[in-house]
N, CA, C and O atoms as CSV, one atom per row, in Angstrom:
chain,resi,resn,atom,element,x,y,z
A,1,UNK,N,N,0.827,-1.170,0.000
A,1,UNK,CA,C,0.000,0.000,0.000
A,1,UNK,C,C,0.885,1.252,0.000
A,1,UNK,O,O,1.761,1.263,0.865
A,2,UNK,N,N,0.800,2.401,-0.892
A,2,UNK,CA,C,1.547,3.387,-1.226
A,2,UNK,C,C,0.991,4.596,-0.006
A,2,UNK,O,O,-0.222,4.786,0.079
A,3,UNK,N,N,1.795,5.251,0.757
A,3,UNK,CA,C,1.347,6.300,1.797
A,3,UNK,C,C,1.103,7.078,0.599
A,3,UNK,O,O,1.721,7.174,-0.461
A,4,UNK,N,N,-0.214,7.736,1.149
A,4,UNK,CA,C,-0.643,9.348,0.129
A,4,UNK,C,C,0.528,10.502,1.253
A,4,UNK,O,O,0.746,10.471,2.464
A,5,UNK,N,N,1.088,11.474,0.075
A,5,UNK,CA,C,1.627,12.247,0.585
A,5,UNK,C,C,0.767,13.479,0.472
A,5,UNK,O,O,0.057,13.701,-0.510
A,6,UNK,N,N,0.879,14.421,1.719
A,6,UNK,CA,C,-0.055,15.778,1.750
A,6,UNK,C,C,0.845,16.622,1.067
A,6,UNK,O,O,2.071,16.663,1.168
A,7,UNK,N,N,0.007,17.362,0.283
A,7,UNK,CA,C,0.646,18.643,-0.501
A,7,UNK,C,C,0.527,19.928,0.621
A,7,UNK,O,O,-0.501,20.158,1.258
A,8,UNK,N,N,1.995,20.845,0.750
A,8,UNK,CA,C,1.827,21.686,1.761
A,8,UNK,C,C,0.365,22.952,0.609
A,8,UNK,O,O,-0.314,23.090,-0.409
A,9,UNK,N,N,0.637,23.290,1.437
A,9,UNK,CA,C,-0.534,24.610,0.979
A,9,UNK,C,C,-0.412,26.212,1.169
A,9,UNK,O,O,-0.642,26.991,2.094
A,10,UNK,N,N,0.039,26.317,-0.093
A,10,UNK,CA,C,0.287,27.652,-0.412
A,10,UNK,C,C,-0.393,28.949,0.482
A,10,UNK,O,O,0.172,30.042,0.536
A,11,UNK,N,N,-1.493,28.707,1.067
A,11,UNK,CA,C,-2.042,29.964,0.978
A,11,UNK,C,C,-1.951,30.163,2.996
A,11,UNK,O,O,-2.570,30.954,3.709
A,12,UNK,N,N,-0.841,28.995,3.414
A,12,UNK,CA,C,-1.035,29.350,5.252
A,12,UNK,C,C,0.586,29.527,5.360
A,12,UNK,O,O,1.147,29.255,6.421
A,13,UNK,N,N,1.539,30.132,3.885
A,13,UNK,CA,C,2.735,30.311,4.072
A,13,UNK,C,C,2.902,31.843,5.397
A,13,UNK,O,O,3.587,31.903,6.418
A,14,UNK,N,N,1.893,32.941,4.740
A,14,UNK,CA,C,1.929,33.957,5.844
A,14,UNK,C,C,1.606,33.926,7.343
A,14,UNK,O,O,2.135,34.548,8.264
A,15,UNK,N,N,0.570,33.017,7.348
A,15,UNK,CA,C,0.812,32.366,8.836
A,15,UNK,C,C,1.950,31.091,9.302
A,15,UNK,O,O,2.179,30.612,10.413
A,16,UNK,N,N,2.202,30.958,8.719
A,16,UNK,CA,C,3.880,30.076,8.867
A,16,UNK,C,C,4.817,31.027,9.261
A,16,UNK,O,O,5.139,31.005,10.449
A,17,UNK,N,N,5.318,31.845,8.541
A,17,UNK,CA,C,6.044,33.197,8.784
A,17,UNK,C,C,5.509,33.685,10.292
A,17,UNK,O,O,6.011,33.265,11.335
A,18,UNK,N,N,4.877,34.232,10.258
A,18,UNK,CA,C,4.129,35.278,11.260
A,18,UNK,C,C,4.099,33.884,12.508
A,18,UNK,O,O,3.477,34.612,13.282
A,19,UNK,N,N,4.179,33.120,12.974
A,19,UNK,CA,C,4.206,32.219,13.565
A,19,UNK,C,C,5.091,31.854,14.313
A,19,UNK,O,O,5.133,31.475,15.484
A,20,UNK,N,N,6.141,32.076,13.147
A,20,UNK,CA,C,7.635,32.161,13.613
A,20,UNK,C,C,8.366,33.237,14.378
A,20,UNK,O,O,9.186,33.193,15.295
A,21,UNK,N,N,7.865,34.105,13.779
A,21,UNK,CA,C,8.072,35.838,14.097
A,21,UNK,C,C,7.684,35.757,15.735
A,21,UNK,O,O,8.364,36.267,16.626
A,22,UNK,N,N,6.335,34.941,15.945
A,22,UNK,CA,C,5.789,35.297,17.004
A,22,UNK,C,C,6.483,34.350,18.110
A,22,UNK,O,O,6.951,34.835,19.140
A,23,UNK,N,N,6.510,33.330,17.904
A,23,UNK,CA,C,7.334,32.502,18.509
A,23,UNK,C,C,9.001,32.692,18.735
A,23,UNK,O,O,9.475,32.345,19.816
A,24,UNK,N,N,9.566,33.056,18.053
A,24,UNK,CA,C,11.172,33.720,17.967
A,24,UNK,C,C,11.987,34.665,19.759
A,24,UNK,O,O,12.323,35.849,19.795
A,25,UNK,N,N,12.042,34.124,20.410
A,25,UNK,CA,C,12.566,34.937,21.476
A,25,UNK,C,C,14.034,34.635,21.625
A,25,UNK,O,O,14.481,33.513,21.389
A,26,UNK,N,N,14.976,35.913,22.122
A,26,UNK,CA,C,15.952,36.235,22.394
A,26,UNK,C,C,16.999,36.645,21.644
A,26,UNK,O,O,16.740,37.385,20.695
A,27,UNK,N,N,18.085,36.348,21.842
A,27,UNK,CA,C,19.370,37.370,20.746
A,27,UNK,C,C,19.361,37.084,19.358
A,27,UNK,O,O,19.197,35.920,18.995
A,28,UNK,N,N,19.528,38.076,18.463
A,28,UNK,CA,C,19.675,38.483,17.417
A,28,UNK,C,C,21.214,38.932,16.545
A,28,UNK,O,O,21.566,40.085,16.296
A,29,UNK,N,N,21.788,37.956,16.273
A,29,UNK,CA,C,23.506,38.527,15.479
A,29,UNK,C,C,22.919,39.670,14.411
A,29,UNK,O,O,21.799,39.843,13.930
A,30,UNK,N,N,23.856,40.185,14.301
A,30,UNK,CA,C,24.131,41.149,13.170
A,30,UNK,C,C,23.272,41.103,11.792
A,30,UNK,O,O,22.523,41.874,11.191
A,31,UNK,N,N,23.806,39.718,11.602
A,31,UNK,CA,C,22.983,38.855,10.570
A,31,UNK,C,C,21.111,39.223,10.585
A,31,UNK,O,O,20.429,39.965,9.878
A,32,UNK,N,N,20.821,38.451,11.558
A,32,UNK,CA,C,19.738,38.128,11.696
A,32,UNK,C,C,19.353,39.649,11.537
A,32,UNK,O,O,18.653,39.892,10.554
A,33,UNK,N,N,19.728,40.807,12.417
A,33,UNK,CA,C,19.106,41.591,12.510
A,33,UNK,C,C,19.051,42.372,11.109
A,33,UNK,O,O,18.037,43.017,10.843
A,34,UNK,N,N,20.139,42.323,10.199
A,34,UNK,CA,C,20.117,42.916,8.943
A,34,UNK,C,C,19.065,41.999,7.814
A,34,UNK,O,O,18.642,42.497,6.771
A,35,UNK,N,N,18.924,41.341,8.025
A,35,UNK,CA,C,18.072,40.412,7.471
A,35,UNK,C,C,16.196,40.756,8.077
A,35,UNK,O,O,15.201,40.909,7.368
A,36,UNK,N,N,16.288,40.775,9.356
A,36,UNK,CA,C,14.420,41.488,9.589
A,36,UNK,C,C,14.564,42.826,9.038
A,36,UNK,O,O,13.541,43.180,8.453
A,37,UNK,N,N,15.886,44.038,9.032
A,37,UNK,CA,C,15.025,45.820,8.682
A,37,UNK,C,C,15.492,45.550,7.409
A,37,UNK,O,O,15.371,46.590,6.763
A,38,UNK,N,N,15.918,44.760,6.794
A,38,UNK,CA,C,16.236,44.763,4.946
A,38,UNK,C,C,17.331,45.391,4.430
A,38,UNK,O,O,17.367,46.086,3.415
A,39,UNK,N,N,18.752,44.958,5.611
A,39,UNK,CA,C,20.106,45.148,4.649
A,39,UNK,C,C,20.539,46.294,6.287
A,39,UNK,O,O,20.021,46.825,7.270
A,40,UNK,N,N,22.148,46.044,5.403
A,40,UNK,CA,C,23.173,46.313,6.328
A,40,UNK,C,C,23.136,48.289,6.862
A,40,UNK,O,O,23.638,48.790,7.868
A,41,UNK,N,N,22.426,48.913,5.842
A,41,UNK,CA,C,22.257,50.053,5.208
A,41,UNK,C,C,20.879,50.445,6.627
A,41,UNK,O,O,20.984,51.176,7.612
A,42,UNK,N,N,19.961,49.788,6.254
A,42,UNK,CA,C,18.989,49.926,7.223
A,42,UNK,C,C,19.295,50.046,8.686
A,42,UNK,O,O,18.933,50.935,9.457
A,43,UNK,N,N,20.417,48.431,9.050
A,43,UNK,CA,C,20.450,48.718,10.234
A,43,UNK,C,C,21.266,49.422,11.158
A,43,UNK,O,O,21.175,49.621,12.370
A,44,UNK,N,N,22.559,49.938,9.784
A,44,UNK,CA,C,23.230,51.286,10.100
A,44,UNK,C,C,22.307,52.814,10.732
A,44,UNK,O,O,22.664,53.382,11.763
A,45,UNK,N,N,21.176,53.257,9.935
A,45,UNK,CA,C,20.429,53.812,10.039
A,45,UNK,C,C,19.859,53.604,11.670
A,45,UNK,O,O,20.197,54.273,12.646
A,46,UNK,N,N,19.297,52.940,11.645
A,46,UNK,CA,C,18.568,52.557,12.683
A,46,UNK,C,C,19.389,52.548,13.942
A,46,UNK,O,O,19.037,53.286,14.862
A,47,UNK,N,N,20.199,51.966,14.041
A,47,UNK,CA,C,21.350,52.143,15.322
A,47,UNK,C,C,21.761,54.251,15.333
A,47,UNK,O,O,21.333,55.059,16.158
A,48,UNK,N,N,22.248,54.403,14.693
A,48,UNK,CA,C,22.193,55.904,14.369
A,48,UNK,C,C,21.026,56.531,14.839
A,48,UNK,O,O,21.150,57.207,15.860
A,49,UNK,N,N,19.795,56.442,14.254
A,49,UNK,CA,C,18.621,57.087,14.724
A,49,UNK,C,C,18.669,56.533,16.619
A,49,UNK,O,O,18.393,57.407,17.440
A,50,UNK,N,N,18.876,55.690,16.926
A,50,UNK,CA,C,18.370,55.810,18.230
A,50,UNK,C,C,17.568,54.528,18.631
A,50,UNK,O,O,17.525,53.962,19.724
A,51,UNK,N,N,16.730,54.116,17.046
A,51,UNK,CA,C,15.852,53.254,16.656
A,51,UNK,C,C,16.378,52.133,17.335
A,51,UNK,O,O,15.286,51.646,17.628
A,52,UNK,N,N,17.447,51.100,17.961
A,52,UNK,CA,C,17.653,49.663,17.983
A,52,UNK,C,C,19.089,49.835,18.462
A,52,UNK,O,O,20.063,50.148,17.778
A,53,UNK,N,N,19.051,49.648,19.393
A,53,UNK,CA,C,20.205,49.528,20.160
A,53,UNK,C,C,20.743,48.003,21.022
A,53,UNK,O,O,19.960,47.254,21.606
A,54,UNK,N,N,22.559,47.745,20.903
A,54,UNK,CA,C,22.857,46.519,20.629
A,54,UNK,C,C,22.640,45.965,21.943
A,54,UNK,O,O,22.498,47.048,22.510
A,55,UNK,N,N,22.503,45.109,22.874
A,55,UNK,CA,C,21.789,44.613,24.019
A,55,UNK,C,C,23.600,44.168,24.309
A,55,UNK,O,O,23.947,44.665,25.380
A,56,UNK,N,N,24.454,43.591,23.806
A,56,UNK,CA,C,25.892,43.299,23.536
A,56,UNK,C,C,26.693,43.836,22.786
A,56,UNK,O,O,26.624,43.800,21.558
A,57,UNK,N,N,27.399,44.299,23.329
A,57,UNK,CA,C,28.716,44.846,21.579
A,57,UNK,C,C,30.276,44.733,22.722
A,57,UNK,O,O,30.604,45.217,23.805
A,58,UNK,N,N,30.836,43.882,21.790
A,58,UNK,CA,C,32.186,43.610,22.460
A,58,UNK,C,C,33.018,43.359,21.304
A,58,UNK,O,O,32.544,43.173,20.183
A,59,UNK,N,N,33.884,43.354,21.489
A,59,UNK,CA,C,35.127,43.017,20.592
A,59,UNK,C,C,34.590,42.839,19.246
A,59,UNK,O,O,34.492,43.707,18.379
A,60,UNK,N,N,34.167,41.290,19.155
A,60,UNK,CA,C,33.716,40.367,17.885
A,60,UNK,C,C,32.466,40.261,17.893
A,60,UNK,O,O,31.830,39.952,16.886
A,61,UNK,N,N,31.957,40.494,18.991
A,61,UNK,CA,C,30.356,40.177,18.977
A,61,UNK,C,C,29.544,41.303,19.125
A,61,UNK,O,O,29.989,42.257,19.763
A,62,UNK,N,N,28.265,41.354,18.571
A,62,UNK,CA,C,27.423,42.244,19.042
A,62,UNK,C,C,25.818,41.543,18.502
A,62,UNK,O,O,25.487,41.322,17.337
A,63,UNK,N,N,25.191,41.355,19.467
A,63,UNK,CA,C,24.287,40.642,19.751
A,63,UNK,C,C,22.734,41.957,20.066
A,63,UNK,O,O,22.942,42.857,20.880
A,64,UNK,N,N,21.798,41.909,19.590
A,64,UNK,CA,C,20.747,42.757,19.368
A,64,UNK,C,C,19.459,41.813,19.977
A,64,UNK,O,O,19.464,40.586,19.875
A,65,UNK,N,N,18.505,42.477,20.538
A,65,UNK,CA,C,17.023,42.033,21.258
A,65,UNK,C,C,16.051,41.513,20.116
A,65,UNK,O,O,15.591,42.352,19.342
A,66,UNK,N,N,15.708,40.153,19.965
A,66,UNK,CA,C,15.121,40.000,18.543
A,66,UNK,C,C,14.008,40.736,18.622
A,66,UNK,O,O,13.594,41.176,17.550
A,67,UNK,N,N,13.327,41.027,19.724
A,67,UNK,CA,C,12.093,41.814,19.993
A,67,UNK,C,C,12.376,43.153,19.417
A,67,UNK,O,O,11.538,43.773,18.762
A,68,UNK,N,N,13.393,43.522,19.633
A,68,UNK,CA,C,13.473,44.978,19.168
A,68,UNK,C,C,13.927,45.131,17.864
A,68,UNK,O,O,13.796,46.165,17.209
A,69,UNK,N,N,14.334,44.351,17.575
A,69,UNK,CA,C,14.415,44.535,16.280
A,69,UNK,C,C,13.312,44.149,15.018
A,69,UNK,O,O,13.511,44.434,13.837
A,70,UNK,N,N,12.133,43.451,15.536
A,70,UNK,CA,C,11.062,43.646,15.373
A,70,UNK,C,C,10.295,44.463,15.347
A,70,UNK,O,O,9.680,44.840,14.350
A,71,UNK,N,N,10.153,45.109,17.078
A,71,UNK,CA,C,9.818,46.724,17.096
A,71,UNK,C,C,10.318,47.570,15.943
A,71,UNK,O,O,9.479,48.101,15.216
A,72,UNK,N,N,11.713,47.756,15.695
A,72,UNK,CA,C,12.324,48.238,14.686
A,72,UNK,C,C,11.570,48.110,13.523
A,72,UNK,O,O,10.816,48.934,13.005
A,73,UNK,N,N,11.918,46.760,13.103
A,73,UNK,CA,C,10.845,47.183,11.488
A,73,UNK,C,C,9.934,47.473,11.386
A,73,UNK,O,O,9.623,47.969,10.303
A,74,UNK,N,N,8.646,47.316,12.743
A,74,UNK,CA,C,7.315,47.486,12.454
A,74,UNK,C,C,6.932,48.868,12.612
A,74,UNK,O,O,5.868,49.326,12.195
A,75,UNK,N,N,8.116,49.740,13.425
A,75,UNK,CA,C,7.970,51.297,13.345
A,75,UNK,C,C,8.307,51.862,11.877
A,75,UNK,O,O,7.664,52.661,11.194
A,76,UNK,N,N,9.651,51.123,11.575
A,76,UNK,CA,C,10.131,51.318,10.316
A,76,UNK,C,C,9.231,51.314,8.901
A,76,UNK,O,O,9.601,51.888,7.877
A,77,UNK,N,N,7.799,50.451,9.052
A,77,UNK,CA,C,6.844,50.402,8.326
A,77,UNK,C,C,5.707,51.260,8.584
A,77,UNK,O,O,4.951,51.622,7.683
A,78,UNK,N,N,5.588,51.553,9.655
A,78,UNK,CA,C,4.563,52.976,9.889
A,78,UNK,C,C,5.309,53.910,9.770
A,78,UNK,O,O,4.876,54.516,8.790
A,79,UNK,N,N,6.334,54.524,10.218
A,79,UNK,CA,C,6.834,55.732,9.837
A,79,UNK,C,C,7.678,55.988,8.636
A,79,UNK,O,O,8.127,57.130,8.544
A,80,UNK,N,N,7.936,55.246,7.822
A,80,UNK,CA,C,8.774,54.699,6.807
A,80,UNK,C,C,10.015,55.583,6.316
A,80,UNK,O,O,10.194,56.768,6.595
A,81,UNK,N,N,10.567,55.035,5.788
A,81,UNK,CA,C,12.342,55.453,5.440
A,81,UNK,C,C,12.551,56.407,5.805
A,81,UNK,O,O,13.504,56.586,6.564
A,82,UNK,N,N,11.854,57.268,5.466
A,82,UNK,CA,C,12.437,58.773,5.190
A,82,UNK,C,C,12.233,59.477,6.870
A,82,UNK,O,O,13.015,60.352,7.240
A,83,UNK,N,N,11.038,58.946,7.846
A,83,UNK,CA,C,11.451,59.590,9.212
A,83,UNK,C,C,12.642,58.770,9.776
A,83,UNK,O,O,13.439,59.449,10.423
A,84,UNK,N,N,12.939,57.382,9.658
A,84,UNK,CA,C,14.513,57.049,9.973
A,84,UNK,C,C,15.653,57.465,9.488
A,84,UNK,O,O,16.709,57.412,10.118
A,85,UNK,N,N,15.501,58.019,8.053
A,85,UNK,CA,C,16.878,58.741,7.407
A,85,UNK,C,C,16.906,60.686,8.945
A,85,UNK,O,O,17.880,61.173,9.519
A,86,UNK,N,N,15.728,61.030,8.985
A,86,UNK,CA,C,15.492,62.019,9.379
A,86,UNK,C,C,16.167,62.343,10.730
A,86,UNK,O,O,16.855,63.299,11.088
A,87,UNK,N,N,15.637,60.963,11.513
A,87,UNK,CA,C,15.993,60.825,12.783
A,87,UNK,C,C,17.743,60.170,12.525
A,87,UNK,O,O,18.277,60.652,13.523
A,88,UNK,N,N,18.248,59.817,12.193
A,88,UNK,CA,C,19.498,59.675,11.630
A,88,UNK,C,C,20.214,60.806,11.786
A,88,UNK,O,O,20.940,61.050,12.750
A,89,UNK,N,N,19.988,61.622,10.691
A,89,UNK,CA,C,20.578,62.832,11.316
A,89,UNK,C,C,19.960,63.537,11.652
A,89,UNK,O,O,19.826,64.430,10.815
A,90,UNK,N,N,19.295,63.724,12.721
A,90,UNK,CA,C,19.176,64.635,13.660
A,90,UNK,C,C,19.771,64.131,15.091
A,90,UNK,O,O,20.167,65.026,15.837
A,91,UNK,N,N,19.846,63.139,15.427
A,91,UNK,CA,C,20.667,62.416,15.810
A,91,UNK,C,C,22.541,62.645,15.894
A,91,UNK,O,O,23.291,62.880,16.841
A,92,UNK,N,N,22.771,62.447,14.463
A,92,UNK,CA,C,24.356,63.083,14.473
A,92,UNK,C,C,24.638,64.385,14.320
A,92,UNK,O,O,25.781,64.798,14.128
A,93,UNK,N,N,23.735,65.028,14.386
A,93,UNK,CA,C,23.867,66.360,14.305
A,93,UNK,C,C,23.777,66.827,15.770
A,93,UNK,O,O,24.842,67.385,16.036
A,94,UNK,N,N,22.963,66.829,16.812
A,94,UNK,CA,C,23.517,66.597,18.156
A,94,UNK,C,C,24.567,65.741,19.004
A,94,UNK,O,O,24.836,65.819,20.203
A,95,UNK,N,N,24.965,65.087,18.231
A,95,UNK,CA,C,25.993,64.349,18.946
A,95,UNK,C,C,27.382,65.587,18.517
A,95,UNK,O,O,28.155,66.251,19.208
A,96,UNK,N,N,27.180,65.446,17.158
A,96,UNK,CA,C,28.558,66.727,16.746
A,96,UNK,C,C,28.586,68.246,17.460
A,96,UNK,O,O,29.410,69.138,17.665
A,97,UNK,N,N,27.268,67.996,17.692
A,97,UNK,CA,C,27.006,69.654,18.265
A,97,UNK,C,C,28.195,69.583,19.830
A,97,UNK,O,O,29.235,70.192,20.081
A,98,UNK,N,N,27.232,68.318,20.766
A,98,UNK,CA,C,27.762,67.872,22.067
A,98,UNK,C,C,29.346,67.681,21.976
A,98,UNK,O,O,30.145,68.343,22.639
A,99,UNK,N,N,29.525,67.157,21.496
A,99,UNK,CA,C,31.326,67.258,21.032
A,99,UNK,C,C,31.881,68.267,20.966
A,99,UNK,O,O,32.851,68.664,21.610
A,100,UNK,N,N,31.248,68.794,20.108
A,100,UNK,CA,C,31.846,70.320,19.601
A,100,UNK,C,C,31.767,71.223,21.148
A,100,UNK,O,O,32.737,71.929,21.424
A,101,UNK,N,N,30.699,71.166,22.023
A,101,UNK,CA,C,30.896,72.095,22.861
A,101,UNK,C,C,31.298,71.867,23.953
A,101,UNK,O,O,31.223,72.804,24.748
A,102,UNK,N,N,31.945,70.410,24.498
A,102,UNK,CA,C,32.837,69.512,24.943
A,102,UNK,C,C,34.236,69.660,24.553
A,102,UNK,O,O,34.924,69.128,25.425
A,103,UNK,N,N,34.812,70.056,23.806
A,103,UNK,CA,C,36.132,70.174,23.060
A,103,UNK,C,C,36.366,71.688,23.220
A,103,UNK,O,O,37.571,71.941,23.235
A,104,UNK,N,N,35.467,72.917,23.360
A,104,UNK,CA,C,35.652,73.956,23.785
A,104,UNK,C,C,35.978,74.711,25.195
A,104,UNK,O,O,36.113,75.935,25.224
């Protein structure tokens, strides 16, 4: 007797995902985290803005909150690119300021 095999089913892939997402707790590498805000570029940004900050950063490692970096993209999708480029620099633009009047 031949086992029938089940065909997966296309249409519960977004709850597969989202499942995972929801289930997913604790540290996040570099990797991972450039991979949820969509590239290395993003999560430059985002550390800059203020947006996602590293829970670890040592030598070789730097390890990020998978939660927050979740938080991260899902702000990153309501407020989209352009208030994280914004907050970016406004961001280094007070830090240079603070320097600047630190060095005086």
């Amino acid at each position: 007797m031949l086992a029938h095999k089940r065909q997966p089913e296309s249409k519960d892939i977004t709850m597969k995902y989202s499942i995972l997402i929801a289930e997913r707790r604790g540290a996040a590498t570099i990797e991972d985290a450039e991979r949820i805000l969509g590239g290395e570029g993003m999560l430059r940004l985002a550390c800059q803005a203020g947006w996602l900050k590293p829970r670890v950063q040592g030598n070789r490692l730097t390890l990020f909150d998978y939660d927050d970096c979740l938080a991260c993209w899902k702000r990153v999708c309501v407020e989209g690119e352009a208030a994280l480029r914004a907050a970016a620099q406004e961001n280094a633009r007070s830090i240079s300021e603070s320097l600047g009047r630190s060095l005086a």
